[in-house]
C-alpha positions as CSV (number, residue, x, y, z in Angstrom):
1,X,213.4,-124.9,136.1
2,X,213.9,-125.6,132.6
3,X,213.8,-129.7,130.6
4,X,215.0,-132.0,131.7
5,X,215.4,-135.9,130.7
6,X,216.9,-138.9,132.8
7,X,218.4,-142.4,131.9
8,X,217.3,-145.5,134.4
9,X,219.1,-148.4,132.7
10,X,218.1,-152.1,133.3
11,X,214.4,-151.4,134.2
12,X,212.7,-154.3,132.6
13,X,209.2,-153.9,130.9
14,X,205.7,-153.7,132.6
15,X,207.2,-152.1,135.5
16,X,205.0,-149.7,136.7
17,X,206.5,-146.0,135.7
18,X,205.1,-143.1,138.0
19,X,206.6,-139.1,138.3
20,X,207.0,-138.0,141.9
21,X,206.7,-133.8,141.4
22,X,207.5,-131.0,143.9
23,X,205.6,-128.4,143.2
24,X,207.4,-124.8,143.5
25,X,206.2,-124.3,147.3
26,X,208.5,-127.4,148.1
27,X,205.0,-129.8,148.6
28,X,205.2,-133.0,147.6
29,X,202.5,-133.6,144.8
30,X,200.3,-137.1,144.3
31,X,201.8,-139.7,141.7
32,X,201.7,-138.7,137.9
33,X,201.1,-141.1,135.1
34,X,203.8,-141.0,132.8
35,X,202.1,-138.1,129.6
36,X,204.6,-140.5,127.0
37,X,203.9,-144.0,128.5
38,X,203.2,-146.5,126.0
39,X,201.4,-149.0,128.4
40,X,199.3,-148.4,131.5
41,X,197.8,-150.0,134.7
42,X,194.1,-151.3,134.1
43,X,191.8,-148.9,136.2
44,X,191.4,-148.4,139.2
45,X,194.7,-148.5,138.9
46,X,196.6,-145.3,137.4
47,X,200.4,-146.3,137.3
48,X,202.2,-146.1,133.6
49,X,203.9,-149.4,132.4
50,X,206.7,-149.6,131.0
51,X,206.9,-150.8,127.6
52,X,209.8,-151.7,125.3
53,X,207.5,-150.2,121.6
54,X,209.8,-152.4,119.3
55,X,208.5,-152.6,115.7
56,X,205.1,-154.8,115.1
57,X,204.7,-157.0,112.1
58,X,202.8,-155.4,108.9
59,X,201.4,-156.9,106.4
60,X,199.2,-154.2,104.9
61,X,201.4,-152.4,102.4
62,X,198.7,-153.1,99.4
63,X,195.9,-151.0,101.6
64,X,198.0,-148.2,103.2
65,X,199.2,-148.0,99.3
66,X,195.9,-148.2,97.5
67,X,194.7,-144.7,100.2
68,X,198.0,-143.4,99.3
69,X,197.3,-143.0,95.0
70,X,193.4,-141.9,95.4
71,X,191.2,-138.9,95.9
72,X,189.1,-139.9,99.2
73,X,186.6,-137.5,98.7
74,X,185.8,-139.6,95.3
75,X,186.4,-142.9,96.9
76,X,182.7,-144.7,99.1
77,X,184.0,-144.0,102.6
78,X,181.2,-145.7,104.7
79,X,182.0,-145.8,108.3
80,X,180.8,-148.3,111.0
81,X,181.2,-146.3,114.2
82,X,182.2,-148.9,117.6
83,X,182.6,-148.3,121.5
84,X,185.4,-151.4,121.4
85,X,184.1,-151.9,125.2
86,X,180.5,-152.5,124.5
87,X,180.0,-153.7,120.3
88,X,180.2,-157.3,122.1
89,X,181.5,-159.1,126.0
90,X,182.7,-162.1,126.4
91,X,180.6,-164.7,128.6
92,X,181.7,-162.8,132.0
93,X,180.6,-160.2,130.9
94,X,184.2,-158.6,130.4
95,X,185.6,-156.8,127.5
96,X,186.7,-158.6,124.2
97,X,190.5,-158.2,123.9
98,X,191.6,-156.7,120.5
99,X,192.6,-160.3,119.4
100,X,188.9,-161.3,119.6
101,X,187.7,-158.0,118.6
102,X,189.4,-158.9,114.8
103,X,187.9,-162.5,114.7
104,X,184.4,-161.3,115.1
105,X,184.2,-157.3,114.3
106,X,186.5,-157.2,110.9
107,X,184.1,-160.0,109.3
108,X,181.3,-158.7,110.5
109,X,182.1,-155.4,108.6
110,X,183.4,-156.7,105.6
111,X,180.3,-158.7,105.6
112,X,178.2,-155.4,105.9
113,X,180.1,-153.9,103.2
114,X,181.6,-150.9,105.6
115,X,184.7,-149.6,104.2
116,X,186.1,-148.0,107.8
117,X,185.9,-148.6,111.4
118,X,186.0,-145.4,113.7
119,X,186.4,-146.5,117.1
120,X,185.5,-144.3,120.0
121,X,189.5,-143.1,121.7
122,X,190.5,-146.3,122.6
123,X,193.7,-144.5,124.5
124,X,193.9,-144.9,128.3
125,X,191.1,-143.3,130.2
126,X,190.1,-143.5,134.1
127,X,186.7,-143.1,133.6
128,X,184.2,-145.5,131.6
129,X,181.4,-143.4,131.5
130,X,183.6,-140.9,129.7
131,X,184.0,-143.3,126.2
132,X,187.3,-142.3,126.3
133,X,187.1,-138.8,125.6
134,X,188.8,-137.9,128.6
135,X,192.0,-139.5,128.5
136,X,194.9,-139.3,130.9
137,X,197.3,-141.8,128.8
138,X,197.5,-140.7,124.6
139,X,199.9,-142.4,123.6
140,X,198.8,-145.7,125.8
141,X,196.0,-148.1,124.3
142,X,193.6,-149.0,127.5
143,X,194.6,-151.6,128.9
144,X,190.7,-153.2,129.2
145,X,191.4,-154.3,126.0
146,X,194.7,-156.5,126.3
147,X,198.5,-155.6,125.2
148,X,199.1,-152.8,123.2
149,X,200.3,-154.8,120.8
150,X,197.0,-156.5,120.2
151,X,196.1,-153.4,118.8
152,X,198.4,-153.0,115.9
153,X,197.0,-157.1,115.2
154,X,193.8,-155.7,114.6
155,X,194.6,-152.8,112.4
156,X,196.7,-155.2,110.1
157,X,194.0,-157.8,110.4
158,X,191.5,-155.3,109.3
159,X,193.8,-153.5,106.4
160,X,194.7,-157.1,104.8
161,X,190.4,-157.3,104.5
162,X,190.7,-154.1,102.9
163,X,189.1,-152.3,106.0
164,X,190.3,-148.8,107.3
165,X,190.4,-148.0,111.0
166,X,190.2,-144.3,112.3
167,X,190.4,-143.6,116.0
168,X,188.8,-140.3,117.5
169,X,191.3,-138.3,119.4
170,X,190.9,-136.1,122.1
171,X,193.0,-132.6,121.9
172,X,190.5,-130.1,123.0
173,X,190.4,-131.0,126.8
174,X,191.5,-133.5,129.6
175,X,190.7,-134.9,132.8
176,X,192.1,-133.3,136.3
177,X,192.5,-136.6,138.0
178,X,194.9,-136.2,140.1
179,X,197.4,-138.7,138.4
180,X,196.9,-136.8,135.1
181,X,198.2,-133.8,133.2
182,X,196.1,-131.2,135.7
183,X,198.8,-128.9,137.1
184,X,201.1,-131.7,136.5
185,X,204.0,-130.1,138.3
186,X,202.0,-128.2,141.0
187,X,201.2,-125.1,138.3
188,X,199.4,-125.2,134.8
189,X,201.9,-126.6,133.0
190,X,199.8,-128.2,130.0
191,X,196.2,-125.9,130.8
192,X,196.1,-122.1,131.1
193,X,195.9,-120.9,134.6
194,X,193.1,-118.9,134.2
195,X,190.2,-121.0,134.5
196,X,188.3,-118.4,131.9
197,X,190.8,-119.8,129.7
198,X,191.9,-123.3,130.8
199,X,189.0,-124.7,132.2
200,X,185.9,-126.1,130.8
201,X,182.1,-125.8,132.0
202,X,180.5,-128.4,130.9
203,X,182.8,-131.4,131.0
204,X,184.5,-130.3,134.3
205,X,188.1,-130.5,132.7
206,X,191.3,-128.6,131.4
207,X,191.8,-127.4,128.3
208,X,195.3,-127.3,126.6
209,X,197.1,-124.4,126.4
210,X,197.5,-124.4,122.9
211,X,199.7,-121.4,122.5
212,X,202.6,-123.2,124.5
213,X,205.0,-124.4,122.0
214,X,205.7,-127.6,124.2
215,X,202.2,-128.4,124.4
216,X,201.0,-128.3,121.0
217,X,204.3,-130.0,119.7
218,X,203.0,-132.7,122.6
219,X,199.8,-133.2,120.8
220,X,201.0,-132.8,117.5
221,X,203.2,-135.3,118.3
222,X,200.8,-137.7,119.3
223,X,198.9,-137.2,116.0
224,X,201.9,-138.2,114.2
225,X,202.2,-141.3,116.4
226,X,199.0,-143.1,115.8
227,X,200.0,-143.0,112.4
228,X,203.1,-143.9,112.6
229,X,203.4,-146.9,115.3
230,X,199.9,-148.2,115.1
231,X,198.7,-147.3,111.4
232,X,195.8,-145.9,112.1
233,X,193.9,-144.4,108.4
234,X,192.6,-141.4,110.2
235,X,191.7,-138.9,113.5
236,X,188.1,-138.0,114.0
237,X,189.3,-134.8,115.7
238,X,186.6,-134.4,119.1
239,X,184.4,-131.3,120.2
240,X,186.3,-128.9,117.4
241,X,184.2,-125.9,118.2
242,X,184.8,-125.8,121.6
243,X,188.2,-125.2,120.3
244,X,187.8,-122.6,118.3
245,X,185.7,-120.2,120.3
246,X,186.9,-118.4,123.3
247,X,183.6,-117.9,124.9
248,X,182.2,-121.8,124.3
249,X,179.5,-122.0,126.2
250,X,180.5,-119.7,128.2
251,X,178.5,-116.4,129.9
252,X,179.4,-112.5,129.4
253,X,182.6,-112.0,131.7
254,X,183.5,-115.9,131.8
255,X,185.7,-115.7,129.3
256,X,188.6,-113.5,127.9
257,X,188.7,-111.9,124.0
258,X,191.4,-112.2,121.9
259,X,193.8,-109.6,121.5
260,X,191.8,-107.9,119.0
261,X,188.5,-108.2,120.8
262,X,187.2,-111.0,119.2
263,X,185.6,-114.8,120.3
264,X,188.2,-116.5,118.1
265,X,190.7,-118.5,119.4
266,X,193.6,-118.0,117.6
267,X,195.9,-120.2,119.2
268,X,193.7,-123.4,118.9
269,X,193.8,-122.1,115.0
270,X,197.2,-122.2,114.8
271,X,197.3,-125.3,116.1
272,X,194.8,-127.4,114.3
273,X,196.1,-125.5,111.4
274,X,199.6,-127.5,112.5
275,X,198.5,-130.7,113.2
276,X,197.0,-131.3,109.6
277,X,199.4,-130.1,107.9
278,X,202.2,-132.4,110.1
279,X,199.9,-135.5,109.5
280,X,198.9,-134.8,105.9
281,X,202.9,-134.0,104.7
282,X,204.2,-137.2,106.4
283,X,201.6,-139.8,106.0
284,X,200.2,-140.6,102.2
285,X,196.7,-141.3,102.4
286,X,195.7,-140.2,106.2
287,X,192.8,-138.4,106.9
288,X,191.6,-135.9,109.7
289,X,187.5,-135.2,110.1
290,X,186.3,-132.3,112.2
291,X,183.4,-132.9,114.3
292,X,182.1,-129.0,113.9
293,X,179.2,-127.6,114.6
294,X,179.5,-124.2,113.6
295,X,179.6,-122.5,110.6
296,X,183.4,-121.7,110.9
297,X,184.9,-121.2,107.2
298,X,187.1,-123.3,105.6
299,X,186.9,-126.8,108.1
300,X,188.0,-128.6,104.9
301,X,189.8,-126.0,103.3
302,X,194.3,-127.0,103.0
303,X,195.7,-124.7,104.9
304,X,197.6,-123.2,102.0
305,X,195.0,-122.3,100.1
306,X,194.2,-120.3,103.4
307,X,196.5,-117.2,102.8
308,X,198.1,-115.5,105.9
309,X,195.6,-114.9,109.0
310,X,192.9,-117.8,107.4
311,X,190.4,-119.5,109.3
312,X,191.3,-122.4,106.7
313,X,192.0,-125.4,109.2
314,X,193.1,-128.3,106.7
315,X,190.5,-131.0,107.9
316,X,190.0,-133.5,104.6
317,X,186.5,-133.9,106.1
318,X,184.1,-132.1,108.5
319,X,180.6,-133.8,109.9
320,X,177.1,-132.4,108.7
321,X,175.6,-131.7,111.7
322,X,173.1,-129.9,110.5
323,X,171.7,-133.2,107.8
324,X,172.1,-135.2,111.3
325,X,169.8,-132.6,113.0
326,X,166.9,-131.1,110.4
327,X,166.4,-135.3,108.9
328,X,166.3,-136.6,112.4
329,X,163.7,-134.1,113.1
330,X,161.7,-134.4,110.0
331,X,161.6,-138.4,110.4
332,X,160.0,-138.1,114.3
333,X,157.3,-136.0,113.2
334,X,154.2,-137.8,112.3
335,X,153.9,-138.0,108.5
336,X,150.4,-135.7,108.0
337,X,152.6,-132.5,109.2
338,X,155.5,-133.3,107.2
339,X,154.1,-130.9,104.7
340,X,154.6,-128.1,106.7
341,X,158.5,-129.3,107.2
342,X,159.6,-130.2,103.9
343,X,162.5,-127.9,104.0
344,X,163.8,-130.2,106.9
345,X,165.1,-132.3,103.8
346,X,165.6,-129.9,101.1
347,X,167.4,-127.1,103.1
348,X,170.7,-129.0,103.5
349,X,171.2,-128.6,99.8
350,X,172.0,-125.1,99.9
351,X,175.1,-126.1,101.7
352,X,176.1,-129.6,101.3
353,X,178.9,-128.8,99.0
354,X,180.2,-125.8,101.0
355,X,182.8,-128.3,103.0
356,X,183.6,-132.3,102.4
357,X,181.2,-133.6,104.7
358,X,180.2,-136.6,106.4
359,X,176.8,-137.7,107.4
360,X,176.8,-138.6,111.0
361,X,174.0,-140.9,112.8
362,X,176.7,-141.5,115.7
363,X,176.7,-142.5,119.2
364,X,176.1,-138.9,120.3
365,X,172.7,-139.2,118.7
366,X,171.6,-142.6,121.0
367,X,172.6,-141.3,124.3
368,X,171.8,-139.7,127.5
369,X,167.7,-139.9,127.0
370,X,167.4,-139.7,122.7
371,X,166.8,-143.0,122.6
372,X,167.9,-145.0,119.4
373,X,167.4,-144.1,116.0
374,X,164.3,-146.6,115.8
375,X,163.1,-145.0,118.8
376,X,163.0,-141.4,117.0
377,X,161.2,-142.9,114.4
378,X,157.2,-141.8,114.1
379,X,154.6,-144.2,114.2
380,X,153.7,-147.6,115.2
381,X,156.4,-150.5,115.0
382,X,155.9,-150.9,111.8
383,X,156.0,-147.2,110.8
384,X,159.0,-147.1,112.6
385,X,160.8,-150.0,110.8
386,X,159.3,-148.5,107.1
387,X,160.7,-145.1,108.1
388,X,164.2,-146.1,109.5
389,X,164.6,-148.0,106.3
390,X,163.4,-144.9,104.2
391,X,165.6,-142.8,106.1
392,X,169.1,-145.0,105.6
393,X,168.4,-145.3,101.6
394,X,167.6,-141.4,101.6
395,X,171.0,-141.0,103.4
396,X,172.9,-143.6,101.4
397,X,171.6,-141.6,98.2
398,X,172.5,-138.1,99.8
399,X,175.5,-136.5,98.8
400,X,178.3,-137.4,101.8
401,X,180.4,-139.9,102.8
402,X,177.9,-142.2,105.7
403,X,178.4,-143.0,109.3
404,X,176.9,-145.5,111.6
405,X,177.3,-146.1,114.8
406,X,177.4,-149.9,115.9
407,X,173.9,-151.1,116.8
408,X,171.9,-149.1,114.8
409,X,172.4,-151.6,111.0
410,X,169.8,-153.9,112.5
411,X,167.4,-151.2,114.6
412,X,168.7,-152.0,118.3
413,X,165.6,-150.7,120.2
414,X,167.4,-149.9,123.8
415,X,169.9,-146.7,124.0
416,X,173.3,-147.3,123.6
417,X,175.3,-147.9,127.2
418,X,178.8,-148.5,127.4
419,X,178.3,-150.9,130.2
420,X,176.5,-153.5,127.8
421,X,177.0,-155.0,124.9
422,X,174.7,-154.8,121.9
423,X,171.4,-156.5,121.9
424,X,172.9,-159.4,119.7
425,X,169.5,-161.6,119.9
426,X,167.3,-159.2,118.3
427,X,169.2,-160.4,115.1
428,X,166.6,-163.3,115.1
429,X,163.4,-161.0,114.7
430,X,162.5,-160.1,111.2
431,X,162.4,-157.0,111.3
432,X,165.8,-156.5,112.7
433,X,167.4,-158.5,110.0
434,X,165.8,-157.3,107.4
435,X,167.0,-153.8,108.3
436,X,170.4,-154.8,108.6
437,X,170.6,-156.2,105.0
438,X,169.1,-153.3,103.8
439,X,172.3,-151.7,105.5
440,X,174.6,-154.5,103.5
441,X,172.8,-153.6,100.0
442,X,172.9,-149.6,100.5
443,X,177.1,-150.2,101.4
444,X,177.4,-152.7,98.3
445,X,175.7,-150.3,96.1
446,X,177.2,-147.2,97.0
447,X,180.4,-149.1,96.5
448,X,179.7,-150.4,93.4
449,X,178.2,-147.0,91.8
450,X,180.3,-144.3,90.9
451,X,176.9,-142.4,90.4
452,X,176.1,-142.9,94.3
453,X,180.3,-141.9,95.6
454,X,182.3,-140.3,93.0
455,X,180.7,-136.9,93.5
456,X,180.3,-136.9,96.9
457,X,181.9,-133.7,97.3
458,X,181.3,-131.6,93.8
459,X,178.1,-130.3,93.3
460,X,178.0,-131.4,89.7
461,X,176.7,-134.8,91.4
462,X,173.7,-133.5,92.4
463,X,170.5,-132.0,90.3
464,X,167.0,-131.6,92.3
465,X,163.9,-133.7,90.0
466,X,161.3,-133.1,92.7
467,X,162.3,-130.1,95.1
468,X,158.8,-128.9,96.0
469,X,155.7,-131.7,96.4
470,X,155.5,-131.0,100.0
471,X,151.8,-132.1,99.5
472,X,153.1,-135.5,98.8
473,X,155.8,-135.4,101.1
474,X,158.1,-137.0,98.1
475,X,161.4,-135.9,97.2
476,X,163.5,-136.9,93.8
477,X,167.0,-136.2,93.0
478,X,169.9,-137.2,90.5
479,X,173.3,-138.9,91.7
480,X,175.7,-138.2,88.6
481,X,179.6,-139.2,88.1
482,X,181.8,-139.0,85.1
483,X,181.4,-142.3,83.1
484,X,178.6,-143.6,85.1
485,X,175.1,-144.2,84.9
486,X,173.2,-141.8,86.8
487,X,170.8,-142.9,89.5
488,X,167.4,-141.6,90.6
489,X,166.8,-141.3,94.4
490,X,162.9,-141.4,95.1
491,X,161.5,-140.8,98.7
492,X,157.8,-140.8,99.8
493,X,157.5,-140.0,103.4
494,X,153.9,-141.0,103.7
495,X,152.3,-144.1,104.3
496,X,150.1,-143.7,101.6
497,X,151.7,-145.4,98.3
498,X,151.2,-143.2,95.3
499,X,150.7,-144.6,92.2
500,X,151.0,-143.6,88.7
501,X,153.2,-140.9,90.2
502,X,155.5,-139.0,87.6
503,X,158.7,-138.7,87.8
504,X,161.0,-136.5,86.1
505,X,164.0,-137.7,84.6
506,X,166.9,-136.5,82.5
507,X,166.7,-139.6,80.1
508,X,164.4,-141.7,78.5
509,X,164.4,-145.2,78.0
510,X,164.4,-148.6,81.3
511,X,165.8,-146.9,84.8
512,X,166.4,-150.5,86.8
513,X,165.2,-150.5,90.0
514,X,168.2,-151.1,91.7
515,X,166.9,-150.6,95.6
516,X,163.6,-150.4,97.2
517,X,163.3,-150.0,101.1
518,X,159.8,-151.3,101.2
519,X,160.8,-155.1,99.5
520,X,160.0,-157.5,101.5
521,X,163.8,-159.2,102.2
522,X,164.5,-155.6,104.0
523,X,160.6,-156.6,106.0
524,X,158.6,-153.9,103.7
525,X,155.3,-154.4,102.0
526,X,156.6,-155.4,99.0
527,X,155.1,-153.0,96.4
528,X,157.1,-151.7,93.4
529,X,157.6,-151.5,90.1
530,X,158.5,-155.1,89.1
531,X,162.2,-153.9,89.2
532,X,161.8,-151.7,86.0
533,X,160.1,-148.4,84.6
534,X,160.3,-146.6,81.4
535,X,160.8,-143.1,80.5
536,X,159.3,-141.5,77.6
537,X,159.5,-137.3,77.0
538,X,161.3,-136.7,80.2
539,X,159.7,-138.7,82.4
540,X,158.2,-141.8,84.0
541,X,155.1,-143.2,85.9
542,X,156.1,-145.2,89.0
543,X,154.8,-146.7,92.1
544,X,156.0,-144.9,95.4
545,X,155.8,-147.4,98.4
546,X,154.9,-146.1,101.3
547,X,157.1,-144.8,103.7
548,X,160.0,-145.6,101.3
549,X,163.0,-144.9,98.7
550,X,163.8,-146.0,95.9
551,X,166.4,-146.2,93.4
552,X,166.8,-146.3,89.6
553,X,169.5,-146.7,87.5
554,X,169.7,-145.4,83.8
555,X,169.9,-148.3,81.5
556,X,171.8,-146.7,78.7
């Protein structure tokens, strides 16, 4: 009973490193994998490695500096979301080690003009079906992927090409293999005991016992860590609200209230609460983004602006689940009943400025029978190319920083596996292509137009010009900044185009076209408005494409 720490001299590195427990009823309990190790055994194997962690080489001072002086929610923050085990395989059919990951990913996405990389948890995990999400090794880089220190290469590699790299972490649950953290020393040492409490339904695994000072300092610890030894930008922070909720996804009498009756879990606040505020006081230009699905208040609020007892949680960014959900929705419907649904669009208005969001189109949305984003397109091939190009400028003009998971910039037909790698040779159709540099312009453009990033977060960016043609199934909006020119956002969801269509506007004078998802070098039809209109008294006559946005900029 009680901590204990021992010192093995002259044990030389990538030995394996296993605990040999007794639990308190004198049995002797399976091999545990060292919670701290730095290194592990490639699976099947489970043994910890050990690993002298020594200091790697950086050369990224002018990045980690730049984050450090701005305002993220007014920088572009456009984020290319990768499963490192299946963006690309070598000829065997084997991962890429990081070292080949930063020759070919880290152009590629500078070429795209993404500003971050968020890999799927790339700490160790047993299980590849998991992604990582269930991880028995957090402060260990899987070994599929090489050396540990391969992975600080490629965050420096991709920080000197101006590129951030978050990672998603994992605190809300783990794995009971037997060589994890379940009832490590033959009790619940890391989970609760009672399984109303520790245990979770749906992904079969433990959940931290958040209220056990050791524990959270374990986690919080961890946090600090990737920041620290690997300089990583950020934490996509995994499955928040099954956190915060005592009775997630949980029956009457499977779970236990809290002590004043209620379905919050305190503990879990407390703790998120802690982790931001240890990562944000140490580490100058770090961020933290929540996935949340609820409506819990204050994701994105700093926890000192909470007061005492605040459901403030200190996030600097929560996803929008619900634009994911409601546009995904509206674009599968065929386009002569999107009349009926035209609040699908205009709804998440009335709350897109209610937390710092991000706009997630993510793996969790090509998985496990949804098919790709292509796929939940409406129409025939070509309606489905016209509408997932519609869709991306709609998004790219919506207020929120972007995310897109890997595959999906040039329209990769199949559902993502983590046993494959991308379909790569679809890259030589059309089609493909042109949707992928339609992804490259919306990135440069949003980077290069404070109208389109500055505001992201304020509604003062934002001002409705066509709220309620649900006839037409067009929608019109203003993206505003301080000192910029503002930009008009036009969408026609119909593959009808509309001509001589007017268009409200807040000044007169030439709005330059400045995108157009129907041109023909994205594979579109090509109509539009010879790359200029003119307002006079408040407004202008354009061409709509069909099945396409469009953006103008204010001349001046």
């Amino acid at each position: 009973i009680g901590v204990w720490e021992i010192l093995i001299p002259h044990i030389g590195e990538w030995r394996a490193d296993n605990y040999r427990n007794t639990g308190p009823d004198g049995t002797v309990l399976p091999l545990n994998a060292d919670p701290l190790a730095f290194a592990s055994e490639l699976r099947p194997k489970t043994a910890s490695l050990t690993l002298n962690p020594g200091k790697p080489r950086w050369n990224d001072e002018a990045h980690r500096a730049h984050w450090a002086s701005v305002d993220p929610r007014r920088q572009p923050i456009s984020i290319y979301e990768v499963h490192p085990g299946s963006w690309d395989r070598d000829a065997f059919d084997w991962f890429l080690p990081w070292d080949r990951l930063a020759e070919q990913l880290i152009p590629y996405v500078v070429e795209l003009g993404f500003t971050h990389i968020e890999f799927l948890p790339v700490s160790e995990h047993p299980y590849d079906p998991s992604w990582g999400y269930q991880t028995t090794g957090l402060y260990a880089p899987s070994a599929r992927f090489g050396d540990p220190e391969g992975f600080a290469r490629f965050v420096d590699g991709a920080h000197r090409a101006g590129i951030s790299v978050l990672i998603d972490w994992g605190p809300a649950h783990f794995p009971t293999d037997e060589h994890g953290l379940a009832r490590f020393d033959g009790t619940a040492l890391y989970e609760h005991e009672d399984p109303r409490l520790g245990f979770h339904p749906d992904w079969q695994t433990a959940i931290y016992n958040f209220g056990r000072r050791e524990v959270a300092s374990f986690l919080i610890n961890n946090a600090l860590f990737w920041a620290e030894r690997y300089h990583v930008d950020g934490l996509r922070v995994d499955a928040v609200a099954s956190m915060l909720y005592r009775d997630y996804s949980r029956e009457p009498g499977e779970w236990i209230p809290n002590a004043a009756g209620g379905r919050e879990n305190w503990e879990a606040v407390a703790f998120l609460q802690a982790m931001n505020q240890a990562v944000y006081g140490s580490h100058a230009g770090f961020m933290t983004i929540a996935e949340e699905s609820t409506t819990w208040p204050g994701v994105t609020l700093p926890v000192h602006d909470g007061g005492a007892g605040s459901t403030a949680l200190g996030f600097g960014f929560k996803w929008n689940m619900g634009f994911m959900h409601d546009t995904l929705q509206y674009m599968a419907r065929d386009p002569v009943h999107r009349r009926h649904h035209h609040n699908e669009i205009t709804f998440g208005l009335t709350y897109a400025y209610s937390e710092n969001f991000v706009l997630p189109l993510s793996h969790d949305e090509v998985v496990h029978g949804k098919g790709s984003l292509l796929g939940k397109m409406s129409g025939d091939d070509w309606q489905k190319f016209a509408n997932l190009r519609a869709y991306y400028a709609l998004m790219w003009g919506y207020p929120g920083k972007k995310l897109l998971f890997m595959g999906q910039e040039f329209a990769q037909r199949r559902e993502w596996s983590e046993a494959r790698a991308l379909d790569w040779d679809l890259r030589e159709a059309p089609a493909h292509e042109g949707v992928r540099n339609l992804v490259r312009d919306l990135n440069r453009l949003y980077r290069d137009k404070a109208a389109l990033h500055a505001r992201d977060c304020e509604p003062e960016g934002f001002a409705w010009l066509i709220v309620d043609d649900a006839t037409n199934s067009v929608f019109a909006w203003l993206r505003k900044a301080p000192g910029a020119r503002p930009i008009a956002i036009v969408s026609n969801m119909t593959p009808a185009v509309l001509g001589d269509y007017r268009l409200p506007v807040p000044h007169d004078g030439g709005w330059r076209e400045v995108l157009n998802s129907d041109s023909a070098i994205y594979g579109g039809s090509g109509v539009g408005n010879l790359g200029r209109i003119t307002a006079d008294n408040g407004a202008a006559r354009v061409t709509l494409p069909p099945l396409a946005t469009v953006m103008f900029e204010w001349e001046g």
